[in-house]
Backbone as CSV, one residue per row, in Angstrom:
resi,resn,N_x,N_y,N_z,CA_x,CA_y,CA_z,C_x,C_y,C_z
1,UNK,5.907,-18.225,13.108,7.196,-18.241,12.415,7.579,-16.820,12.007
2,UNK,8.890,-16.549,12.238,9.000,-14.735,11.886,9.733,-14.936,10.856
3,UNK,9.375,-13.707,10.131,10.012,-13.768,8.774,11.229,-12.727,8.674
4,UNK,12.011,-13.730,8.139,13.610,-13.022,7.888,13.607,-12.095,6.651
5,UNK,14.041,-11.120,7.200,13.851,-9.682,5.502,15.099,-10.025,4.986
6,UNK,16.263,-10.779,5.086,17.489,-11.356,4.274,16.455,-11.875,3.269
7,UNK,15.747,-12.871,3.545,14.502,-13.710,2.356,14.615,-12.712,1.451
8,UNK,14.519,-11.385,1.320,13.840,-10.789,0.420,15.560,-10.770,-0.559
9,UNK,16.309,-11.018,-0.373,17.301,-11.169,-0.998,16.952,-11.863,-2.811
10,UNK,16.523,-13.203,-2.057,16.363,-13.869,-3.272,15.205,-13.470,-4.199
11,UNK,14.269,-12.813,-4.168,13.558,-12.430,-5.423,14.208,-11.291,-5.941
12,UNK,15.466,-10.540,-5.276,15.973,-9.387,-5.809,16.509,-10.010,-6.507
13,UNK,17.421,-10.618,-6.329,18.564,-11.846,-7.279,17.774,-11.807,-8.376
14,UNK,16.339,-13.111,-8.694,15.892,-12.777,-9.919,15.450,-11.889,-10.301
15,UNK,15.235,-10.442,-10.043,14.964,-9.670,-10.526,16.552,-9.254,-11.660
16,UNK,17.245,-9.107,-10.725,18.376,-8.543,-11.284,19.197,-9.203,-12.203
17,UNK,19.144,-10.915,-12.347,19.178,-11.914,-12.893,18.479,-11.930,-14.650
18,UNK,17.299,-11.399,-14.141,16.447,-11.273,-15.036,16.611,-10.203,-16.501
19,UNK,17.991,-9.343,-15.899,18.233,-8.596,-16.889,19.230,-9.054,-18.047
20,UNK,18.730,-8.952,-19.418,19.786,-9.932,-20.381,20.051,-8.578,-21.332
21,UNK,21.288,-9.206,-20.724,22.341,-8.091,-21.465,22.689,-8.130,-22.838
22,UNK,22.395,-9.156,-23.316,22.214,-9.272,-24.772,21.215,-8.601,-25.427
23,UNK,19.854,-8.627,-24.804,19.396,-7.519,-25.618,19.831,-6.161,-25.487
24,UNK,20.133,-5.393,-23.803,20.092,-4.620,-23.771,21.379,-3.882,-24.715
25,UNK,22.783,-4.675,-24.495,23.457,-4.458,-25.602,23.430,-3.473,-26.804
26,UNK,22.588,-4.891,-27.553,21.727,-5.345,-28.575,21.214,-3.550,-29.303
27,UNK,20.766,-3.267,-28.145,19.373,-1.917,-28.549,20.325,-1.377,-28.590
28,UNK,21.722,-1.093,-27.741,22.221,0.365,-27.156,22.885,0.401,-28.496
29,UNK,23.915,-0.756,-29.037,24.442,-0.634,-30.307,23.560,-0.837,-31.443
30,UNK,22.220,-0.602,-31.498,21.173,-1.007,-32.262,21.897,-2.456,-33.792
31,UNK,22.260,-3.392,-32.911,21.884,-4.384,-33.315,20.798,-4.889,-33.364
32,UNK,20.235,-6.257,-34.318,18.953,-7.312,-34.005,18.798,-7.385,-32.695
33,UNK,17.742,-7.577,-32.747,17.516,-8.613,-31.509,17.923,-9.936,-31.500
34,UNK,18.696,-10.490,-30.157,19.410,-12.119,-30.649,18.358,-12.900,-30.180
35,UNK,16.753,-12.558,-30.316,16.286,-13.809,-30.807,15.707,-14.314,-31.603
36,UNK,15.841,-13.406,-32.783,15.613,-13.357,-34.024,16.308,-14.029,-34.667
37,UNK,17.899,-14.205,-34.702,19.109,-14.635,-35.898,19.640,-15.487,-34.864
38,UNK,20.366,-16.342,-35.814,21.440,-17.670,-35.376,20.320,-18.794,-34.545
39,UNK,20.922,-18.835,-33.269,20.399,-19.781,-32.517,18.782,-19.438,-32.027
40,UNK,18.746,-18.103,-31.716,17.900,-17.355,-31.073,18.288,-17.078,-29.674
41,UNK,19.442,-17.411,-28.875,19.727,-17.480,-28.064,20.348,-16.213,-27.340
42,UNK,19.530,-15.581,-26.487,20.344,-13.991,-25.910,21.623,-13.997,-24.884
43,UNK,22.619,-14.659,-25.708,24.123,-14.911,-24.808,24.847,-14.286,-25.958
44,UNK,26.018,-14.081,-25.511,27.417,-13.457,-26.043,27.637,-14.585,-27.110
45,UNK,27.771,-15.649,-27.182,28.086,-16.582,-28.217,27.220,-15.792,-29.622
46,UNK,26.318,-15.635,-29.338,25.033,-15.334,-30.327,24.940,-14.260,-30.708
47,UNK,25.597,-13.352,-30.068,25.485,-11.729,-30.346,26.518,-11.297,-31.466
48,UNK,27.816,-12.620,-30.981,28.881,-12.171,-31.643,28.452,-13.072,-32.729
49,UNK,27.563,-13.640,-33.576,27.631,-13.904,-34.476,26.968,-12.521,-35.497
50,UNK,26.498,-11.302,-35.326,26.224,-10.408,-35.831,27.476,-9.963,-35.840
51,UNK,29.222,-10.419,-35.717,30.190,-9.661,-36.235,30.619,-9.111,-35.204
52,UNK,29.496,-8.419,-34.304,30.125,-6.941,-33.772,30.980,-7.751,-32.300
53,UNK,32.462,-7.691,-32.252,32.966,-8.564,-31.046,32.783,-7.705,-29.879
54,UNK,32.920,-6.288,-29.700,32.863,-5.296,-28.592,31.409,-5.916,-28.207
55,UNK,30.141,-6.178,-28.744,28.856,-5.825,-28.192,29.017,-7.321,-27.690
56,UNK,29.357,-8.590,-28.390,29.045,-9.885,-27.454,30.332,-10.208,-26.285
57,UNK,31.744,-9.118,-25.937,32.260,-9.058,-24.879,31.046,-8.476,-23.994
58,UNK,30.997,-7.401,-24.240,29.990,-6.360,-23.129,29.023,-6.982,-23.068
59,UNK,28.313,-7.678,-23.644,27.002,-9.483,-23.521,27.353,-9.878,-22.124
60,UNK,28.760,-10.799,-22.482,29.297,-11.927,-21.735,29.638,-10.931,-20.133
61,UNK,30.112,-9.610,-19.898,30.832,-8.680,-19.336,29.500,-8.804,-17.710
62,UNK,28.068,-8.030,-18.946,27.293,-7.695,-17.937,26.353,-9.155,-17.501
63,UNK,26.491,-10.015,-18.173,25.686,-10.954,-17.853,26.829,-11.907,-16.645
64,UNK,27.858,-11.947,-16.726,28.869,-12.434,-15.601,28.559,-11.485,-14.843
65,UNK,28.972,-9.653,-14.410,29.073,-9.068,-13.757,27.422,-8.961,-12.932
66,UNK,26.686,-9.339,-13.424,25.255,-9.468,-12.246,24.786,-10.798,-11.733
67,UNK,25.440,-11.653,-12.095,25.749,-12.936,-11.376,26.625,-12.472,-10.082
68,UNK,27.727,-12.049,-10.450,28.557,-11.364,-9.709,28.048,-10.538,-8.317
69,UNK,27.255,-9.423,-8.620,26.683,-8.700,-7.983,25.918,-9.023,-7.132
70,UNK,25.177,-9.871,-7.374,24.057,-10.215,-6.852,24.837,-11.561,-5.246
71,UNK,25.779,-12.116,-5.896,25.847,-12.909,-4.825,26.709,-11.962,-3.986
72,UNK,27.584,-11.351,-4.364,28.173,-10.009,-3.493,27.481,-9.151,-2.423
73,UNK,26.374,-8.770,-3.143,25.768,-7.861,-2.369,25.086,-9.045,-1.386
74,UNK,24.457,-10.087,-1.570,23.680,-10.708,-0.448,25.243,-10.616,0.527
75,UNK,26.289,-11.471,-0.068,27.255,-11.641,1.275,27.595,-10.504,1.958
76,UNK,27.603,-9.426,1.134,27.701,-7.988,2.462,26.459,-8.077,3.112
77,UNK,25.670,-8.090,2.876,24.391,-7.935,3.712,24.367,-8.895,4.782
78,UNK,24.245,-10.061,4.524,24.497,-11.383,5.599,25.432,-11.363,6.172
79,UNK,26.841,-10.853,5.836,28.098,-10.991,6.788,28.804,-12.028,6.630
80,UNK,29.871,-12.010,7.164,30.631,-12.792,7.204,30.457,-14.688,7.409
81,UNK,29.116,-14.566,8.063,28.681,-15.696,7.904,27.741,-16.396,6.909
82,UNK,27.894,-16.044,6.050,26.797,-15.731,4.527,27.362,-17.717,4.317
83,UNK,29.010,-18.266,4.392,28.965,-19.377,4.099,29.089,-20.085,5.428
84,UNK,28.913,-19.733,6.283,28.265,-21.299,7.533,27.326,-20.893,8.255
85,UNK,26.800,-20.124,8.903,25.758,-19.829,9.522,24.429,-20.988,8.753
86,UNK,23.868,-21.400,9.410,22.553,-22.247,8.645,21.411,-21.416,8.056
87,UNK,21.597,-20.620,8.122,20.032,-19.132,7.665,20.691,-18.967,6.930
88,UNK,21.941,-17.714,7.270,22.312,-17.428,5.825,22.928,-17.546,4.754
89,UNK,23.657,-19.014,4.927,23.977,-20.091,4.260,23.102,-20.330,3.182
90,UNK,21.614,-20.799,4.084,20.572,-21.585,2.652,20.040,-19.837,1.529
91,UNK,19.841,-18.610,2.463,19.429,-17.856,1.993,20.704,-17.409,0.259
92,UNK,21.931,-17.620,0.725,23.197,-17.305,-0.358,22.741,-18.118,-1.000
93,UNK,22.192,-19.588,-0.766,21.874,-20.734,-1.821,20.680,-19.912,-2.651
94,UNK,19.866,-19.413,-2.174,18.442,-19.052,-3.050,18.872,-18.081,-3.382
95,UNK,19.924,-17.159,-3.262,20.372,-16.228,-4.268,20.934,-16.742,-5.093
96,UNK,21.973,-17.798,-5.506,22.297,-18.090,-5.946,21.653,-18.543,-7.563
97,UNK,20.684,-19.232,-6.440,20.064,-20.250,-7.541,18.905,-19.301,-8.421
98,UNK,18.610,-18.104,-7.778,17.693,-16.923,-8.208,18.668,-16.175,-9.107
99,UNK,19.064,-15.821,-9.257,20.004,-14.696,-10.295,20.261,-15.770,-11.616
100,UNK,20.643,-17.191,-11.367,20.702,-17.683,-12.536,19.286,-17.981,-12.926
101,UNK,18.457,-18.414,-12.210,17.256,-18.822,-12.963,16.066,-17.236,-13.544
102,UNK,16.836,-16.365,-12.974,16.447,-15.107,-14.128,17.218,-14.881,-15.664
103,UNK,18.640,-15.102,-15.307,19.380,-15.167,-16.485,18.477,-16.663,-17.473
104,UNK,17.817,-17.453,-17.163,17.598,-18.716,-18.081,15.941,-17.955,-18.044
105,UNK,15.181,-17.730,-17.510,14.039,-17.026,-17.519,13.440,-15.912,-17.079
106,UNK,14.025,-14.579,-18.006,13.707,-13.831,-17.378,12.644,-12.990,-17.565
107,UNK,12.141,-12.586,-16.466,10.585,-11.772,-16.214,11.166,-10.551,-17.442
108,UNK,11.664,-10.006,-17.285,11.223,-8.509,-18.393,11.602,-8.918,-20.006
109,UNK,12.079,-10.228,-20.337,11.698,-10.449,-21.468,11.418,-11.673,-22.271
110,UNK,10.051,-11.678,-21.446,9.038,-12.447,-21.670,9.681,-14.364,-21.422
111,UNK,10.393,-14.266,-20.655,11.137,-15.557,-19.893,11.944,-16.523,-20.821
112,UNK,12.479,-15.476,-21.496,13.106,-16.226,-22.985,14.705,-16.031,-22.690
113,UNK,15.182,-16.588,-22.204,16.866,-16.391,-21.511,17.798,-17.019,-22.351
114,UNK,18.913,-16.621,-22.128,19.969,-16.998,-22.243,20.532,-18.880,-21.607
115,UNK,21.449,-19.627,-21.919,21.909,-20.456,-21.449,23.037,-20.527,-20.080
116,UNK,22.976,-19.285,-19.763,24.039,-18.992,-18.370,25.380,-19.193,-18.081
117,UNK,26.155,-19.670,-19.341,27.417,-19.696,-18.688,28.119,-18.384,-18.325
118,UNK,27.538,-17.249,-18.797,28.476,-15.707,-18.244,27.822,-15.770,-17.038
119,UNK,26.708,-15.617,-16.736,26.382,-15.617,-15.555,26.845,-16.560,-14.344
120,UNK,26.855,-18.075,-14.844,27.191,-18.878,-13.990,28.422,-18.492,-13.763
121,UNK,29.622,-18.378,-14.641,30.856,-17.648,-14.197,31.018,-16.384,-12.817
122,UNK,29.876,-15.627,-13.668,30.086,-14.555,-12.402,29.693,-15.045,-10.501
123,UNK,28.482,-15.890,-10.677,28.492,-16.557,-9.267,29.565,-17.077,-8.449
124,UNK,30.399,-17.616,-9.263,31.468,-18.628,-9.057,32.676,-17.682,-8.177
125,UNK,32.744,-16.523,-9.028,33.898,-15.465,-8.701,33.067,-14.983,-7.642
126,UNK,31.679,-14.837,-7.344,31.055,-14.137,-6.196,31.275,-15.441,-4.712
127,UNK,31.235,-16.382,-5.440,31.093,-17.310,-3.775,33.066,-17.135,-3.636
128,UNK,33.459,-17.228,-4.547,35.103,-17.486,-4.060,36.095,-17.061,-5.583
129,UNK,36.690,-16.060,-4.861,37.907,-15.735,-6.468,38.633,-17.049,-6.873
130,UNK,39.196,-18.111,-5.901,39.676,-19.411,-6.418,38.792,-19.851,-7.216
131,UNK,37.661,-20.445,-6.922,36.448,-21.118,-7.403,36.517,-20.562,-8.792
132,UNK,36.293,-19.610,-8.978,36.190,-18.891,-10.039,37.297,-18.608,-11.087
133,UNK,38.051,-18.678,-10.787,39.298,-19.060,-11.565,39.992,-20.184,-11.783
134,UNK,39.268,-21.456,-10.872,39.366,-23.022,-11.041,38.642,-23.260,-12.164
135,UNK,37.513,-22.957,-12.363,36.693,-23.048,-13.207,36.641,-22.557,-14.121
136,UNK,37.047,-21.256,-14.320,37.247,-20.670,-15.558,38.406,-21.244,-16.130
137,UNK,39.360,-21.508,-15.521,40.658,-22.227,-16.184,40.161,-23.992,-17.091
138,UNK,38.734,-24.389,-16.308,38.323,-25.011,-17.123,37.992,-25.190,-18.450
139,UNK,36.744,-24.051,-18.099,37.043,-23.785,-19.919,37.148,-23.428,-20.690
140,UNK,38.661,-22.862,-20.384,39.251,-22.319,-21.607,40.107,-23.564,-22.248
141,UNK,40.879,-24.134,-21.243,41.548,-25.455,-21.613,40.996,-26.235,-22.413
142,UNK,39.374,-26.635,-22.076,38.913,-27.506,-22.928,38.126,-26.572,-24.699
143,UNK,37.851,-25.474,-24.036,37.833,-24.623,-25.558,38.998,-24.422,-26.670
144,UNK,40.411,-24.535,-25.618,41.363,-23.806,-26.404,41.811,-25.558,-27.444
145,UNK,41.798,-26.271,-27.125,42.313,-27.411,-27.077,41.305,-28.480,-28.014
146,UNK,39.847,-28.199,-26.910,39.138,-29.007,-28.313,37.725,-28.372,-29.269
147,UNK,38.125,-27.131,-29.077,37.573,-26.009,-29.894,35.834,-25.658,-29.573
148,UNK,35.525,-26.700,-28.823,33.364,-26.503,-28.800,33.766,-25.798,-27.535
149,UNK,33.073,-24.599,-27.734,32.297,-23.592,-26.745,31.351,-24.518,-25.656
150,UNK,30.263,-25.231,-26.653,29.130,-25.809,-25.136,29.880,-26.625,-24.686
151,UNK,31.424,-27.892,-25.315,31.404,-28.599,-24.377,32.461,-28.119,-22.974
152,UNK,33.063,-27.008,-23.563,33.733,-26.446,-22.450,33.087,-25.832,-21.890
153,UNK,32.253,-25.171,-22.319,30.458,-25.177,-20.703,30.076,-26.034,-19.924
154,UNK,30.030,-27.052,-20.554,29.625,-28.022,-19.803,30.692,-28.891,-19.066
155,UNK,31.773,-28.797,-19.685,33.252,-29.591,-18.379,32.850,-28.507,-17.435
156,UNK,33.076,-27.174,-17.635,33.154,-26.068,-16.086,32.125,-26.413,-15.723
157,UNK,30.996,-26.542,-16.031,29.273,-26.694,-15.403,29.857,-28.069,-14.065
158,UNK,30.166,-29.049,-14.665,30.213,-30.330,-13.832,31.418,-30.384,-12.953
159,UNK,32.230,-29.505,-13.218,33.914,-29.381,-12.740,33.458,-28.559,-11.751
160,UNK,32.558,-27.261,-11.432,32.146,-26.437,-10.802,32.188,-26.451,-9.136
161,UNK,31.556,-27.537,-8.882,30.855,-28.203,-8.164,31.518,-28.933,-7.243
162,UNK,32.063,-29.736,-8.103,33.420,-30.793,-7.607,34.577,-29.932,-6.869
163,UNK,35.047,-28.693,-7.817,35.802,-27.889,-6.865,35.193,-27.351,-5.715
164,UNK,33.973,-26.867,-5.683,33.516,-26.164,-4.247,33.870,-27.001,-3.431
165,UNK,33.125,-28.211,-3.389,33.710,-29.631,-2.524,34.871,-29.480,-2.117
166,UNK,35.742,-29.958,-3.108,37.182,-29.933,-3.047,37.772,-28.980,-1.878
167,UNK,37.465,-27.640,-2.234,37.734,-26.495,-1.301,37.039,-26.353,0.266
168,UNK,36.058,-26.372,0.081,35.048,-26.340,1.261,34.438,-26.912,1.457
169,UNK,34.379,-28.463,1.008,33.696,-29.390,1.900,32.228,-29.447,1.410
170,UNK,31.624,-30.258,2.547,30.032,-30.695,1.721,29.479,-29.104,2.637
171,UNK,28.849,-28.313,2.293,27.916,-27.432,2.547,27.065,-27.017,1.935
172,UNK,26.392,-26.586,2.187,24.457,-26.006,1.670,24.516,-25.526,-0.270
173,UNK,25.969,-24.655,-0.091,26.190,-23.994,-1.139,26.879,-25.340,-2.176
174,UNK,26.934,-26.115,-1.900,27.420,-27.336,-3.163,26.512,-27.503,-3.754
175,UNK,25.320,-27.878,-2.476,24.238,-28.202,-3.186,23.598,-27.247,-4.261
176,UNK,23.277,-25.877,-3.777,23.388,-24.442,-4.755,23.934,-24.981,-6.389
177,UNK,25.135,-25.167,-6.175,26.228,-24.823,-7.091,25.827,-26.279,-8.156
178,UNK,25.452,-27.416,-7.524,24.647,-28.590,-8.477,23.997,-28.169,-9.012
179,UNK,22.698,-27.457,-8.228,21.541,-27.210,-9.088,22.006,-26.199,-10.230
180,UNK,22.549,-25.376,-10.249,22.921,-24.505,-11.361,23.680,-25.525,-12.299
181,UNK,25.137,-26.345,-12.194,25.150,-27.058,-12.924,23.936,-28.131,-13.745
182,UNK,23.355,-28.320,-13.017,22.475,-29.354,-13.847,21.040,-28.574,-14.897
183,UNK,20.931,-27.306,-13.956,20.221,-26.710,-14.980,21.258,-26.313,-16.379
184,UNK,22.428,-26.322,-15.913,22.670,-25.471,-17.168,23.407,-26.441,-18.392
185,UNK,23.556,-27.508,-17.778,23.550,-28.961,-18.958,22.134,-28.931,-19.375
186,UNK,20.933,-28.793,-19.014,20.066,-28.838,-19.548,19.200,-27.894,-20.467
187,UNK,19.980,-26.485,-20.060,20.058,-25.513,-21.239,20.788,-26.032,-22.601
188,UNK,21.612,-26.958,-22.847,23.081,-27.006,-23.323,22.125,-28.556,-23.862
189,UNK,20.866,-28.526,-24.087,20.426,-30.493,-24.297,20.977,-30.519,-26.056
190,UNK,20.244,-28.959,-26.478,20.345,-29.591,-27.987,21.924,-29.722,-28.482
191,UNK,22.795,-29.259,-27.639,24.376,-28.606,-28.132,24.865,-30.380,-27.685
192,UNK,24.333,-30.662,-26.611,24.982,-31.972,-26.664,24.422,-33.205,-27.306
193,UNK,23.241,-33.023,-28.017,22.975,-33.522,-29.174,23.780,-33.732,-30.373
194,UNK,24.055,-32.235,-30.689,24.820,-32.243,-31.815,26.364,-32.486,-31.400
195,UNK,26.481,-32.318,-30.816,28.033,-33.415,-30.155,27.754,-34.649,-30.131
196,UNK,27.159,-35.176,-29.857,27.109,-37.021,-29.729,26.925,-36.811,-31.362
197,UNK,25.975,-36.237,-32.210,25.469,-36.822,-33.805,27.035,-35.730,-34.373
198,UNK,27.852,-35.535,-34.097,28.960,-34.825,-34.555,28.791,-33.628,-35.670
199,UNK,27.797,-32.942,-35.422,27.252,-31.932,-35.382,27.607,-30.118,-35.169
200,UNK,27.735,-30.203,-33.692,27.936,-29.138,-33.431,29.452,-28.414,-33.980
201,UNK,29.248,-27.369,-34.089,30.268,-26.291,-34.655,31.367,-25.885,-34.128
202,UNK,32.030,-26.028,-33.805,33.620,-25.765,-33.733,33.411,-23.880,-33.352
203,UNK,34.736,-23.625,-32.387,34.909,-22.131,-32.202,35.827,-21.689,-33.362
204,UNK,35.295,-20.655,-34.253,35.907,-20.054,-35.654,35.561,-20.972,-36.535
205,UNK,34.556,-22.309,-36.468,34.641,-23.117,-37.466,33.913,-21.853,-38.713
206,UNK,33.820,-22.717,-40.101,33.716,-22.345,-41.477,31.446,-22.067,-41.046
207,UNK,31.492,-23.165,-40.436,29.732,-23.051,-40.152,29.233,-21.897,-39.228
208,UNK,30.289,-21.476,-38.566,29.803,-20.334,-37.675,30.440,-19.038,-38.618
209,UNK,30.925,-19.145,-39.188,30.806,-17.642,-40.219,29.944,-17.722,-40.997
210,UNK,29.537,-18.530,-41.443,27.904,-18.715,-42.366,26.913,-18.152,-41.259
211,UNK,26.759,-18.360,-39.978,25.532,-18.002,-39.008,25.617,-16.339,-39.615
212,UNK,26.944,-16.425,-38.489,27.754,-14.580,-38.805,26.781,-13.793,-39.499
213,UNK,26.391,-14.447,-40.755,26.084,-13.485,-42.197,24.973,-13.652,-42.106
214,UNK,24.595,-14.775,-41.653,23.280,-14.764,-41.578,22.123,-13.245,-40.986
C-alpha cells in the first residue's frame, strides 16, 4: 500500500488546531488564564467575561481564522479536487475533523480546549463562503432574538450540516461536517442542561456581569 504525503495534512490540522487563542491572547494582554475564572473554558465567550472585549474578539478572530486556514491550505494543496476526487475528498474530511478536534483537545495545553464554535465557524467559511454565511446567519438570528449564546451554537452546529446537503448533496464532507456537529453538542452537554433546568444565562444577562467580576 503506498502512502499518500497529502495524509500528512491531517496531523498538521491538529497541530495547528491545537493552538488556543484564548490563552495565547490571554498572556499577550496579560490577562488570567481562562481556565482559571468563569466557566474555565478557553473560548471568546469566557475571555470576555474578564471585561476586556478587544482580547475575546481577537479569541473568537484567531480561533475561527485557523479553522479557516487549515482547511484552505489542505484545498490548495489537493486542488481543485479537494471536494470530489475520493482521496482527497476523505483526506479534507480528516482535516477537517483534525483542526477541530485540536481546538476541543489540544496537545500544547495539556488537552484542555475550548468548545469550538469560532473554530467550527472558520471551517465552514473554509469548505464554502455560502456555507459559512448560511450558518453564521444562523446564529446570530437565534442569539439576537432568543438571547443564549450555546443555544445559537447549537441551532448552527445542527443547521450546519443540513446546509452542506442542501448545497452539495450527500458527500464524504457531510459526513465530516456531522461529526464536528455532534462533537460540538457534546461540548455544549452542561449548557444544554441548564437550558432544559432554565438555567443557563442569557447574552448581557444580570448573571453574566456577576461572572465578569468575578
Amino acid at each position: 500500500m503506498t502512502f499518500h504525503p497529502n495524509v500528512l495534512l491531517i496531523p498538521i490540522a491538529y497541530l495547528i488546531g491545537s493552538i488556543s487563542f484564548a490563552v495565547v491572547v490571554s498572556k499577550c494582554m496579560r490577562l488570567p488564564d481562562p481556565h482559571t475564572y468563569g466557566s474555565g473554558n478557553p473560548g471568546a465567550t469566557n475571555v470576555l467575561r474578564t471585561g476586556n472585549k478587544l482580547a475575546a474578539g481577537l479569541t473568537f478572530l484567531g480561533d475561527a481564522l485557523k479553522g479557516y486556514f487549515a482547511v484552505m491550505l489542505a484545498r490548495i494543496i489537493l486542488g481543485d479536487q479537494s471536494l470530489t476526487s475520493t482521496l482527497s475528498s476523505w483526506v479534507l474530511c480528516g482535516v477537517v475533523i483534525a483542526v477541530f478536534l485540536g481546538h476541543l483537545f489540544p496537545i500544547f495545553h495539556g488537552f484542555k480546549g475550548g468548545k469550538g464554535v469560532a473554530t467550527a465557524c472558520g471551517i465552514l467559511f473554509g469548505v464554502n463562503v455560502i456555507l459559512g454565511i448560511a450558518t453564521l446567519s444562523t446564529w446570530i438570528i437565534v442569539a439576537v432574538f432568543l438571547r443564549y449564546s450555546s443555544l445559537a451554537a447549537l441551532a448552527a452546529a445542527v443547521f450546519g450540516p443540513i446546509y452542506f446537503v442542501f448545497l452539495f448533496g450527500f458527500q464524504p464532507m457531510g459526513i465530516a461536517l456531522l461529526v464536528v456537529c455532534l462533537l460540538l453538542i457534546w461540548r455544549h452537554r452542561s449548557n444544554i442542561r441548564n437550558l432544559i433546568n432554565g438555567t443557563e444565562s442569557r447574552i448581557g444577562s444580570k448573571k453574566d456581569s456577576k461572572q465578569k467580576a468575578q
